[in-house]
C-alpha positions in Angstrom: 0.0 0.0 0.0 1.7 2.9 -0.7 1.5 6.0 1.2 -1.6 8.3 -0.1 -3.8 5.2 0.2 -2.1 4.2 3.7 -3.0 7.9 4.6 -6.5 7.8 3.5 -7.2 4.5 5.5 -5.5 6.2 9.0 -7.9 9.2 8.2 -10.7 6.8 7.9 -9.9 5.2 11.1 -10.1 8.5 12.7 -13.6 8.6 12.3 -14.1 5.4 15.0 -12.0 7.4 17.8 -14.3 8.8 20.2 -14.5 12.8 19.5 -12.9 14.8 21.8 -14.1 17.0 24.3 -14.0 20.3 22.9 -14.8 19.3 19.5 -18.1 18.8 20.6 -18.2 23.2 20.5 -17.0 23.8 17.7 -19.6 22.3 16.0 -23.6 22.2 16.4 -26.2 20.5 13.8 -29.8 21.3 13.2 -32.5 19.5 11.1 -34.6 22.0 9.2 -38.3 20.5 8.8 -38.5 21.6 5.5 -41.8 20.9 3.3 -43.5 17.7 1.8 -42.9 17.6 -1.9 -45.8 16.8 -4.3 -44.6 13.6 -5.0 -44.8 12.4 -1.6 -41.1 12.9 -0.5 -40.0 15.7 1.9 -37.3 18.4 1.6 -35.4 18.9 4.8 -32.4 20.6 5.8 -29.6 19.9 7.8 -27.8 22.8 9.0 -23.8 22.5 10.3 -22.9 26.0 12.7 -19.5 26.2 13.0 -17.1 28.1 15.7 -15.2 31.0 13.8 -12.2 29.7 12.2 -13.3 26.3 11.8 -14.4 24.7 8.9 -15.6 21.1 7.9 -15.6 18.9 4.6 -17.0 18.1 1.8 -18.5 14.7 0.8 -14.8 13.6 -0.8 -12.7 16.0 1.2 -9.1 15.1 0.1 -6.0 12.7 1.3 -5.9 15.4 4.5 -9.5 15.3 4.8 -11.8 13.0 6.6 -15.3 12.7 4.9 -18.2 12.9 6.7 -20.6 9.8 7.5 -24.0 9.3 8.3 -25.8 6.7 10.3 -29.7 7.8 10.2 -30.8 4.4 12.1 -32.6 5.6 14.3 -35.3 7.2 12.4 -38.7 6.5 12.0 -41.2 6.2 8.4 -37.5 6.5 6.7 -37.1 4.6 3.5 -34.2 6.8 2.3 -31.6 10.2 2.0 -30.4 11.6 -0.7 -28.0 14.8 0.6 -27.7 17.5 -2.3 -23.8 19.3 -1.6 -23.7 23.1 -2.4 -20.7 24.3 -3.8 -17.6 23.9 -1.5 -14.5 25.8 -0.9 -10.9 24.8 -2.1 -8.1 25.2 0.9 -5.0 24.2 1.2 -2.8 24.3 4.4 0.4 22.7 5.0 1.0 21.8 1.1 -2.0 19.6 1.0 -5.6 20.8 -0.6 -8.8 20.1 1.0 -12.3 20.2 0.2 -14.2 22.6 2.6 -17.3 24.5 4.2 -16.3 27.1 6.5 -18.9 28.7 9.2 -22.2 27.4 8.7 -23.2 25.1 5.9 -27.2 23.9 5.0 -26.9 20.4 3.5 -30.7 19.9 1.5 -32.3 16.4 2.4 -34.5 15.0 0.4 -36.2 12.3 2.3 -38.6 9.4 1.2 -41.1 8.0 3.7 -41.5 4.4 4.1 -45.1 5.5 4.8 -46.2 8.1 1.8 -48.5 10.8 3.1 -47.3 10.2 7.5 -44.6 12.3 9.5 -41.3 11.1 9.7 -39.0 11.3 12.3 -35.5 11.7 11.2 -32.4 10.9 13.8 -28.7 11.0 12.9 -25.6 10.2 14.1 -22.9 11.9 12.2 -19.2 11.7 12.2 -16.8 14.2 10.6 -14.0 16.5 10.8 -13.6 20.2 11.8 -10.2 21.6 11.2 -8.9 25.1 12.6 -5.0 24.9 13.0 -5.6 21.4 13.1 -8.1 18.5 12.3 -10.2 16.6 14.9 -12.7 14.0 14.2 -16.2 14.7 15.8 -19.6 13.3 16.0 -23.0 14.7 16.5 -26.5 13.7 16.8 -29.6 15.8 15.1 -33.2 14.7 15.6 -36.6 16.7 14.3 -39.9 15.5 13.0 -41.1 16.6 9.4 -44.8 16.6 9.5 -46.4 15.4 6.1 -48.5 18.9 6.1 -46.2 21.3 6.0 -46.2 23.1 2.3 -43.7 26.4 3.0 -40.4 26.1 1.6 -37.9 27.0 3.9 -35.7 29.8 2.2 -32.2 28.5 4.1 -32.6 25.1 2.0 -34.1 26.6 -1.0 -30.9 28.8 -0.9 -28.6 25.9 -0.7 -30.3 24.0 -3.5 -29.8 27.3 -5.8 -25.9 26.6 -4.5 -25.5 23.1 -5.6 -22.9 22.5 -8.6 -24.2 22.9 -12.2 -25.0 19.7 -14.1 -23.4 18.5 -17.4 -26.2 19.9 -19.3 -26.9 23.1 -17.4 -22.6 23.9 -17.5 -23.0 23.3 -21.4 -20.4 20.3 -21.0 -20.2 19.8 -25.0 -18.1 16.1 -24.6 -16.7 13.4 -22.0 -13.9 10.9 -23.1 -12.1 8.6 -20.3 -9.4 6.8 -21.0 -7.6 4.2 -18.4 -4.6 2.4 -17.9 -3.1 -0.2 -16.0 -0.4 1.1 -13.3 2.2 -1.1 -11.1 -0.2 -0.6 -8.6 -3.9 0.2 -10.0 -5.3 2.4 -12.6 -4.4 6.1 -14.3 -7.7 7.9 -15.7 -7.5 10.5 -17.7 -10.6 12.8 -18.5 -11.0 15.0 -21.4 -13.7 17.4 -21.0 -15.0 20.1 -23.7 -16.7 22.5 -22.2 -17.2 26.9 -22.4 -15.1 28.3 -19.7 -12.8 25.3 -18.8 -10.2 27.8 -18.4 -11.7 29.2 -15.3 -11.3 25.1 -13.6 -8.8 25.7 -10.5 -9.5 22.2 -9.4 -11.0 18.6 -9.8 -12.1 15.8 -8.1 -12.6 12.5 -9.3 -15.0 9.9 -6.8 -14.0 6.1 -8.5 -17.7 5.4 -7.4 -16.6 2.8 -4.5 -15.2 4.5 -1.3 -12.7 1.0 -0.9 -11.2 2.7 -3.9 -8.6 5.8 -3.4 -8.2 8.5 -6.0 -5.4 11.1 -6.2 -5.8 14.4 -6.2 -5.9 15.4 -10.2 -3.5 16.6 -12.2 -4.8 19.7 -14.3 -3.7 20.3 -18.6 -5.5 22.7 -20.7 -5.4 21.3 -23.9 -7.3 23.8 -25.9 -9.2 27.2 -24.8 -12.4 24.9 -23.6 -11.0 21.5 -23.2 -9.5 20.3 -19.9 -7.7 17.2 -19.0 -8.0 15.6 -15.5 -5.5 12.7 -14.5 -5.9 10.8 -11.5 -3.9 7.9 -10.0 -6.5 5.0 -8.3 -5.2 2.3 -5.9 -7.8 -0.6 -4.2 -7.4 0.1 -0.4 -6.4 -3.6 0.1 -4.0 -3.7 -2.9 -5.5 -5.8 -4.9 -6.6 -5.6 -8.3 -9.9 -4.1 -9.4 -12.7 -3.0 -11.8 -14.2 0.8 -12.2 -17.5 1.1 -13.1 -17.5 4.0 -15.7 -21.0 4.9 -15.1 -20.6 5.3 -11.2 -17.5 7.8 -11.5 -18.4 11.5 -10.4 -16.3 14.2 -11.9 -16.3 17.8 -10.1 -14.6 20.7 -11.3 -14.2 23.7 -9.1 -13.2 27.4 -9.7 -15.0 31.0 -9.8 -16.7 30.3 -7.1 -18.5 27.8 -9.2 -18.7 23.7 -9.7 -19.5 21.1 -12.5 -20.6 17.8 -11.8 -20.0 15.3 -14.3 -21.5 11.7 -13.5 -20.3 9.0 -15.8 -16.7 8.3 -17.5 -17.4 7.0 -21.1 -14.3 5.6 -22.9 -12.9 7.4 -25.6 
């Protein structure tokens, strides 16, 4: 295992240590009861306040990051969550980029009843990791009811669904090629994108689709005014060989305080 992957599994191991003390005020989390949708499943909210300076991470937060988990078990009339992700922020401390939300963050739920047309009771535990000067795993719980009447959109979520990245359609992504290779030690995948404003791209991330499977941060080439290539390294956590499935791969570009989400690799 070589040292990026070794890294990602110690990070990952974090999130089992028991959170310490002070974490716990840094950090507070809120459902937002949100509305019932007309085709029987609710929008909610959950809402992340953090402490100034602190900040916490996206959904595939980077080798330095450790990416946030959700264990809604305890719920009641839940058949499933879907979270939306506004757009994050790009940081990088100590030579090492992370994928960020700094002081308060409204995550969009969009929940389906087991039971169309009752409340639902939703209950989470949550583990993740808020970073100031340093990085601390912590874990919350968040509890609220979303009654099956209510009909006003909440303009906290609506705001943070308006804030979610562009799709491939909406950005105007004209073309998607993905080529792969065998490495020593796993796979190199190299995306060619065509799309207006590529230029503007300060950053990429590229999920494999399987979180056993670790993915280097991209390398960046403008190959023409409005195509960009993205290269990323991909190792199995357990060193053995494996298989990508082209249609689970998520591709998001950041920059201008913008993001593209790409889902789907097609070969070239």
């Amino acid at each position: 295992m070589t040292a990026r992957p070794f890294l990602a599994a110690a990070v990952a191991a974090a999130l089992a240590l028991p959170a310490p003390a002070h974490a716990l005020d840094v950090i507070e989390g809120e459902i937002l009861p949100g509305w019932r949708l007309a085709d029987g499943t609710h929008m909610a909210g959950l809402r992340l306040s953090l402490a100034p300076g602190w900040k916490t991470y996206w959904r595939a937060p980077g080798d330095a990051g450790i990416p946030p988990s959700f264990d809604w078990g305890g719920s009641a009339n839940l058949d499933g969550v879907e979270i939306a992700w506004p757009v994050p922020e790009v940081f990088d401390q100590n030579g090492m980029r992370t994928i960020v939300y700094a002081d308060e963050v409204v995550l969009p739920l969009r929940v389906s009843p087991a039971q169309p047309g009752e409340a639902i009771h939703l209950s989470a535990e949550i583990a993740l990791g808020v970073c100031e000067d340093i990085c601390i795993p912590a874990q919350i719980s968040v509890q609220g009811k979303l009654p099956a009447g209510a009909a006003r959109p909440d303009p906290a979520i609506a705001a943070a669904l308006a804030a979610r990245p562009l799709s491939a359609e909406e950005a105007g992504v004209r073309q998607v090629t993905c080529r792969m290779e065998a490495t020593e030690r796993g796979l190199a995948l190299t995306a060619e994108i065509e799309m207006p404003r590529a230029a503007l791209t300060e950053a990429a991330v590229i999920e494999p689709g399987d979180p056993q499977i670790w993915a280097s941060e991209p390398e960046l080439a403008r190959l023409a005014p409005d195509v960009l290539a993205a290269a990323s390294r991909m190792e199995h956590m357990s060193g053995e060989g494996f298989a990508i499935d082209r249609g689970a791969v998520r591709i998001t570009l950041l920059g201008d305080g913008t993001a593209v989400e790409i889902r789907g690799c097609p070969a070239d």
